[in-house]
C-alpha positions in Angstrom: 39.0 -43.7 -93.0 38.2 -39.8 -92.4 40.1 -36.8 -92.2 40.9 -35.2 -89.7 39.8 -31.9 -89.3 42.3 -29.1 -89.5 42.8 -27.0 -86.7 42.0 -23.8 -88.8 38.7 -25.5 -89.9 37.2 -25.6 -85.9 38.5 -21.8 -84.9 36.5 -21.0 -88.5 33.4 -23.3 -87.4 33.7 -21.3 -83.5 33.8 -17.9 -85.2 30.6 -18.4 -87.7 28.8 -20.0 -84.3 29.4 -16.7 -82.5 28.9 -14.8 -85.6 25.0 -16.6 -85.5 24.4 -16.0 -81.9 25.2 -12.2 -81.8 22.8 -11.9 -84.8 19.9 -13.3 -83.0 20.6 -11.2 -79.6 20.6 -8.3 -81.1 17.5 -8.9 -83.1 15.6 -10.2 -80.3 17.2 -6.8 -78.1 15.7 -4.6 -81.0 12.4 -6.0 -81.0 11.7 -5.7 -77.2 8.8 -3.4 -77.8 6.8 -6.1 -79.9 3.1 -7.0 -78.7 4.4 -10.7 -77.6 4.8 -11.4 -74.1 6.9 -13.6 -72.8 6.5 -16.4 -70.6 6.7 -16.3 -66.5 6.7 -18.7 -64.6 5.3 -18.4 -61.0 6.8 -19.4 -58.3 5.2 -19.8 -54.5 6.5 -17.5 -52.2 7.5 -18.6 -49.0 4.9 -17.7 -46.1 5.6 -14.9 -44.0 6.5 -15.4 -40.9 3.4 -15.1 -37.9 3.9 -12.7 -35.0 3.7 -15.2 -32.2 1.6 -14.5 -29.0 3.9 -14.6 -25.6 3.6 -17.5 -24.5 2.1 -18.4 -20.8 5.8 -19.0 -20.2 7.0 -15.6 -21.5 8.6 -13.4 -19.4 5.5 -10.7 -20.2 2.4 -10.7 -18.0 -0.6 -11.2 -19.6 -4.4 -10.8 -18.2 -4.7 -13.7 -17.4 -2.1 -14.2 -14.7 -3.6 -10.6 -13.0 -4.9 -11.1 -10.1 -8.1 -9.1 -9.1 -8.0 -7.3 -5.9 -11.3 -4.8 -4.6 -10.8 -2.2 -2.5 -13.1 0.2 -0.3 -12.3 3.7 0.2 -13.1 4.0 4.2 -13.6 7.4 6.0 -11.4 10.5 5.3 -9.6 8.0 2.8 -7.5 8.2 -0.3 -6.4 6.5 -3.0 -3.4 6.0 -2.2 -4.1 4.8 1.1 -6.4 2.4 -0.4 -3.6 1.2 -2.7 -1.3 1.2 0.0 -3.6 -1.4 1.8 -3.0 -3.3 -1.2 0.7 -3.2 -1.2 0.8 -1.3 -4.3 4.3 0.8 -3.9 4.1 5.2 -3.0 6.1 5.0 -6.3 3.1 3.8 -8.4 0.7 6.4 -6.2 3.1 8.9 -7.4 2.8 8.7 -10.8 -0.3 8.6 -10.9 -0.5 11.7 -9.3 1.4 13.4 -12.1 -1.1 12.3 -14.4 -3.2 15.3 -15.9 -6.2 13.4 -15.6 -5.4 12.4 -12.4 -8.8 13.6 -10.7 -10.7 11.5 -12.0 -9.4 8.9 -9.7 -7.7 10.9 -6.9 -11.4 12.4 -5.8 -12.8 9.8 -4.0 -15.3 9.7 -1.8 -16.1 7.6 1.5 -17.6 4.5 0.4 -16.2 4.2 -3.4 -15.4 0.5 -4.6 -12.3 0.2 -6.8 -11.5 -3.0 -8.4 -7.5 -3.3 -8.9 -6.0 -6.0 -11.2 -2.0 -6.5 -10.6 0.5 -8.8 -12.1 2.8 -11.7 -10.6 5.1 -9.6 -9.4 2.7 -7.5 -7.3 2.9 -4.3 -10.2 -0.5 -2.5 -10.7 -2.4 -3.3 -14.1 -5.2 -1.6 -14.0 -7.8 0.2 -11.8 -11.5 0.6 -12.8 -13.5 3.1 -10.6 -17.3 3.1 -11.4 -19.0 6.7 -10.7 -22.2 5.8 -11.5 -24.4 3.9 -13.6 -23.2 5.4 -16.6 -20.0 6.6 -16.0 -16.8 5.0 -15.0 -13.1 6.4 -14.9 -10.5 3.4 -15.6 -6.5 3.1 -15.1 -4.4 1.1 -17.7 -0.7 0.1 -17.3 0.8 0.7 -21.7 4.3 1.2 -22.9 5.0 4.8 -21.8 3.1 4.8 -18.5 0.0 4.9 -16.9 -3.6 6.1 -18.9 -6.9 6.9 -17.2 -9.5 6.7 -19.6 -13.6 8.2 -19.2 -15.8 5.3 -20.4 -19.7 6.0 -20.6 -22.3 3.9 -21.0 -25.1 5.4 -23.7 -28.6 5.7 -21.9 -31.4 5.1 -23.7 -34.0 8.1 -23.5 -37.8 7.3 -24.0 -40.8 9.5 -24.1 -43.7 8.8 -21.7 -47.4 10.3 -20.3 -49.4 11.0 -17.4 -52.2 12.8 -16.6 -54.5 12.5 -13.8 -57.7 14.3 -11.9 -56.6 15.7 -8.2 -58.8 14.8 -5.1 -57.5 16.0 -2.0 -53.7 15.2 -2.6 -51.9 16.3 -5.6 -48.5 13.9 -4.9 -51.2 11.0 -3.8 -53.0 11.4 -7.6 -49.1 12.0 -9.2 -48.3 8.7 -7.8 -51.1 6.8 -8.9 -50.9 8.3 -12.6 -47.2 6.8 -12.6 -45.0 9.9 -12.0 -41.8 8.9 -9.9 -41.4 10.9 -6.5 -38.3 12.5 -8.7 -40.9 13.9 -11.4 -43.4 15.5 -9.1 -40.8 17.0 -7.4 -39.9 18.8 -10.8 -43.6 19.3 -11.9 -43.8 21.5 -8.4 -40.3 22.7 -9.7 -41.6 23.6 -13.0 -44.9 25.8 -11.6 -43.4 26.9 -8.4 -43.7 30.6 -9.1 -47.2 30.2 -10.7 -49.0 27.3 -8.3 -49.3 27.6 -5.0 -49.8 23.7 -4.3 -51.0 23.4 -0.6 -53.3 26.3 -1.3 -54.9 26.1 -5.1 -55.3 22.9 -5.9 -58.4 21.5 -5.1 -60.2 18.3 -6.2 -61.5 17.9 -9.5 -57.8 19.9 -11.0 -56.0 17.9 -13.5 -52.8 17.7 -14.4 -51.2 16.1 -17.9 -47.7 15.3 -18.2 -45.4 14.2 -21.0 -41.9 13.9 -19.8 -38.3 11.8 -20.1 -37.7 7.9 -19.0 -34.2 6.7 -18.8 -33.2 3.2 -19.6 -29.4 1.7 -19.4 -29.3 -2.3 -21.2 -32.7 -1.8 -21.5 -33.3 -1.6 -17.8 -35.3 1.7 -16.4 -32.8 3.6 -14.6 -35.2 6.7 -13.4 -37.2 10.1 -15.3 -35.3 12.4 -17.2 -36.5 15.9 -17.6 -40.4 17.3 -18.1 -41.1 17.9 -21.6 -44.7 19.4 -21.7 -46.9 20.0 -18.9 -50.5 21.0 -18.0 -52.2 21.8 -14.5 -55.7 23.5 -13.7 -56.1 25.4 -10.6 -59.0 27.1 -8.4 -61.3 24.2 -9.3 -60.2 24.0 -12.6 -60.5 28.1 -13.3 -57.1 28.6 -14.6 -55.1 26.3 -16.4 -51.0 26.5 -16.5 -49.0 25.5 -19.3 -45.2 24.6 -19.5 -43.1 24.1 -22.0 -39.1 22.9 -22.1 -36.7 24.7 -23.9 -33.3 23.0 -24.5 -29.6 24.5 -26.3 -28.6 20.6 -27.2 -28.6 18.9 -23.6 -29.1 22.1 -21.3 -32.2 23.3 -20.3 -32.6 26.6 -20.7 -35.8 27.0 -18.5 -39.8 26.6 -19.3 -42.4 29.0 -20.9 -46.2 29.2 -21.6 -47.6 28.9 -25.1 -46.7 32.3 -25.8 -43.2 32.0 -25.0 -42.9 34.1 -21.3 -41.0 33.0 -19.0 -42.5 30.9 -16.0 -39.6 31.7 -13.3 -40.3 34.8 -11.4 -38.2 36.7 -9.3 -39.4 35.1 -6.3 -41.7 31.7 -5.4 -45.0 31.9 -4.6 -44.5 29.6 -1.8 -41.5 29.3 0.9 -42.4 25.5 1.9 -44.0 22.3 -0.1 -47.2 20.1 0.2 -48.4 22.2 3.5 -51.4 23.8 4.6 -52.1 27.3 5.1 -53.4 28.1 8.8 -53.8 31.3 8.7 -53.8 34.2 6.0 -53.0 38.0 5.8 -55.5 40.1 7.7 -54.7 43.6 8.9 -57.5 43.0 11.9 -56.9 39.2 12.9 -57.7 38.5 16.6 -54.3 37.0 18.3 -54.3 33.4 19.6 -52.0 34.7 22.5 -52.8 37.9 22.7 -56.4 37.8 22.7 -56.8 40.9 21.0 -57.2 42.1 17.7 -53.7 42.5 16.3 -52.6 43.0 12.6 -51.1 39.5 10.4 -49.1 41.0 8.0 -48.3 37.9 6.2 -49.5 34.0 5.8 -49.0 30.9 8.0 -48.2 27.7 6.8 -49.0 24.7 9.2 -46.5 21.7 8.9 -44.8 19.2 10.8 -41.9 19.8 12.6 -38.3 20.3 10.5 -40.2 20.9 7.4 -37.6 22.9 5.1 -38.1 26.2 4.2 -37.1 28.0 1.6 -35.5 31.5 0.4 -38.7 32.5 -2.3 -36.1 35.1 -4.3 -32.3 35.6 -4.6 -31.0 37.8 -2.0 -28.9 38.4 1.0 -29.3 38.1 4.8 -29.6 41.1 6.8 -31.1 39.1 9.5 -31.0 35.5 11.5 -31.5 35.9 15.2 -33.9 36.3 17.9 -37.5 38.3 18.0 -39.8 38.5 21.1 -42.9 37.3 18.8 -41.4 35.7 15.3 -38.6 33.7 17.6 -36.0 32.5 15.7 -36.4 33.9 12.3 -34.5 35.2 8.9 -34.6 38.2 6.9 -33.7 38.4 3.3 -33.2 41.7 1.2 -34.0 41.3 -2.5 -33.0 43.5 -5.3 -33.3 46.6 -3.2 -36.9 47.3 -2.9 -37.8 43.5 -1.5 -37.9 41.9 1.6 -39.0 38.5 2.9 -39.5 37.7 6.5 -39.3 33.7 8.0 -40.3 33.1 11.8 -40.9 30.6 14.5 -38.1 28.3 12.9 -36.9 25.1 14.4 -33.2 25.3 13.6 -31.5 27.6 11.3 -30.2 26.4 8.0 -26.2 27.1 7.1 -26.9 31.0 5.8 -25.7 33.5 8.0 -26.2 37.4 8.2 -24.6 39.1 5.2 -24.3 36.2 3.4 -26.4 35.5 -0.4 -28.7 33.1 -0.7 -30.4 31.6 -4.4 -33.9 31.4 -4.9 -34.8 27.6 -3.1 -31.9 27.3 -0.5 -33.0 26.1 2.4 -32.6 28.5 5.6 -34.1 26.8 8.1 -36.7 24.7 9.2 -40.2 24.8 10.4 -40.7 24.6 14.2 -42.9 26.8 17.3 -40.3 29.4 18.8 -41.5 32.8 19.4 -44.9 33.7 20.5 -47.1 30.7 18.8 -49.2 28.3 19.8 -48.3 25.3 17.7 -45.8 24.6 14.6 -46.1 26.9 11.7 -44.1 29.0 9.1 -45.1 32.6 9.2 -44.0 34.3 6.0 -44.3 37.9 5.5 -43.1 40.1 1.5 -42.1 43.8 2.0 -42.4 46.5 -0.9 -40.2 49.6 -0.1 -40.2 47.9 3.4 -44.0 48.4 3.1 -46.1 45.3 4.3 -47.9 43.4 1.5 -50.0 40.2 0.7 -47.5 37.5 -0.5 -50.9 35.4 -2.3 -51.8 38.6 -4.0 -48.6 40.3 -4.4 -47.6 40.2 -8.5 -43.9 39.0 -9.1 -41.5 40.2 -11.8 -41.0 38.2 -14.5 -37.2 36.5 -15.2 -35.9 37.6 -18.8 -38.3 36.3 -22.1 -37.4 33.6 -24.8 -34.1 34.6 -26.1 -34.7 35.1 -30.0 -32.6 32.6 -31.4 -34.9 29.7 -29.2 -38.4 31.3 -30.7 -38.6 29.9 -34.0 -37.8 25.8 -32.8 -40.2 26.3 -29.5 -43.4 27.4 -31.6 -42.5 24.3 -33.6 -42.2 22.0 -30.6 -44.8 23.5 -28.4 -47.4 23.2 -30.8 -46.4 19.3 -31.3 -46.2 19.1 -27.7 -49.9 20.7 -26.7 -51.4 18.6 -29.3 -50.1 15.5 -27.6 -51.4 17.5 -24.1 -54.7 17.8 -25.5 -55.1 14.4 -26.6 -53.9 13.4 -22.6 -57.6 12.6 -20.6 -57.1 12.7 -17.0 -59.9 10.4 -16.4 -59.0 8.0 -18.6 -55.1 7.1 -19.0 -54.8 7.5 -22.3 -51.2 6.5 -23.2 -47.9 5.7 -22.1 -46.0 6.4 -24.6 -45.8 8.6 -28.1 -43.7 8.9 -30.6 
């Protein structure tokens, strides 16, 4: 049989134990900086908890329970009216109103179309007002009110050509060469103080174009601006050249190959596409009259209401009555010039002592005064001295700022190459890159 072990024996066994253990934490604690690594074990995280979407039962309205409303804005309307119609509370109008932005919704016009989206409970969501093609202004409901935000829609801007020979009409051969009604307006726009177009053109003048198409979604949405242009006169005995200069999207005006200016002080013609009936002659024999009488300025024969326009910046001095011109205006211009427009129709908006630009219209073409059929009679003043307004030399508008010169002799030379390669009688190309 064994002994029993003594009680002083275990506390001695329990002490040496301890004794052991202490030895091996503290030699493991000292050599913590050793190149062994201990062991991990990896455990799985639990998964993070997903931001749930409300729910079609949650007590937030989503787009999908909106309900889309359109509304018209009628005559002498507003946009609060217009929301009113829809039940939308003055409240809601209100702040809008407040808004900074708040123009670009608030200036409507008669006619606009607004589509309005608002939620169950009747509370505007959002409001999207299309301006045009390319622009739109739109309302959104967020956390700390109302937004209006400017969306536009990026045009796409391609180059094209045109060029064509003139016989009898210049718009009739513009059109058939392509050009929209828009772009031979600006062609005339563009050579209006050089070209006399009822008067110089004659058949057998060409014309070349390179100029601006627009497209939105791939779709042509109309012509941009004139690039580069070319136009021959008196039966192809002068030849006019135009060329654009822009500062990033504004244009800054057109100028020759040499860099003048092509706007004058005044336009060489007061109306469009007419004829002229009768020119200055110091010893014309009257119609009425029928006697020799001096014409101290041109005729141009039209139909009825053709516009007419102011041919230099000035002011009125004149719009009434006369025994001969009938109703007529008179413009002063830069204190040594004066224009004279009789036999009008109807007066356009300018009255006496008010300024007029260069191409406002100020009345329109008709048979008052002592005529004997519809006409324009135009007459240009020098120091109130009588002279030919188709010989008459205009001053030029200022040159080619410096800063522009370098870039245009670049891009005019580019641009008169792909002029010269242009054939009016054969259609060369339609586009170029």
């Amino acid at each position: 049989m064994k002994k029993a072990l003594s009680l002083p024996y275990i506390w001695k066994t329990i002490l040496a134990t301890l004794f052991v253990a202490g030895f091996i934490s503290f030699f493991f604690s000292a050599n913590a900086n050793t190149p062994f690594e201990p062991k991990r074990t990896q455990h799985a995280l639990p998964e993070q908890t997903k931001h749930l979407e409300p729910s079609a039962t949650s007590s937030e309205p989503t787009a999908k329970e909106w309900q889309e409303l359109v509304v018209k804005i009628r005559k002498n309307g507003s946009l609060g009216a217009a929301l009113d119609r829809l039940k939308i509370s003055p409240a809601t109008t209100h702040a809008i109103n407040k808004l900074k932005n708040s123009h670009y919704l608030t200036n409507v016009r008669s006619g606009d179309q607004l589509t309005v989206w608002v939620d169950k409970h009747h509370q505007l969501q959002k409001i999207l007002y299309p301006k045009s093609q390319t622009l739109s202004h739109e309302l959104i409901k967020t956390e700390n009110g109302y937004r209006i935000l400017e969306k536009k829609k990026p045009i796409d801007i391609r180059t094209e050509t045109a060029s064509g020979i003139i016989n009898g009409s210049f718009y009739i051969a513009a059109k058939k060469a392509g050009l929209s009604a828009r772009s031979i307006m600006n062609l005339s726009d563009v050579f209006a103080w050089d070209v006399d177009f009822s008067r110089e053109l004659q058949s057998g003048d060409t014309f070349k174009v390179i100029y601006e198409t627009k497209y939105l979604d791939g779709k042509y949405i109309g012509d941009g601006n004139i690039l580069a242009a070319q136009i021959t006169s008196n039966n192809q005995k002068q030849t006019h050249q135009a060329f654009i200069v822009r500062d990033n999207d504004k244009v800054i005006g057109y100028y020759d190959e040499k860099g003048r200016n092509l706007k004058k002080a005044f336009l060489r013609s007061p109306v469009d596409y007419v004829r002229i009936t009768s020119k200055y002659n110091p010893k014309r024999f009257h119609p009425v009259l029928k006697r020799t009488r001096p014409h101290r300025g041109v005729d141009y024969g039209g139909p009825k209401g053709t516009p007419i326009r102011a041919t230099g910046d000035g002011k009125v001095i004149f719009r009434g009555w006369g025994k001969g011109y009938g109703r007529y205006v008179k413009i002063k211009h830069a204190g040594k010039y004066t224009t004279l427009y009789a036999h009008f129709s109807k007066f356009g908006k300018f009255k006496k002592g008010q300024h007029v630009k260069q191409g406002d219209i100020i009345g329109y073409m008709g048979k008052t005064g002592m005529v004997t059929g519809v006409h324009l009679h135009y007459e240009f003043r020098v120091k109130n001295k009588h002279v030919d307004p188709l010989k008459v030399k205009f001053p030029d508008a200022q040159p080619l700022a410096k800063k522009y010169r370098a870039e245009f002799k670049t891009t005019s030379t580019f641009l008169l190459s792909q002029l010269k390669r242009l054939d009016g009688r054969t259609h060369v190309a339609r586009n170029f890159e």
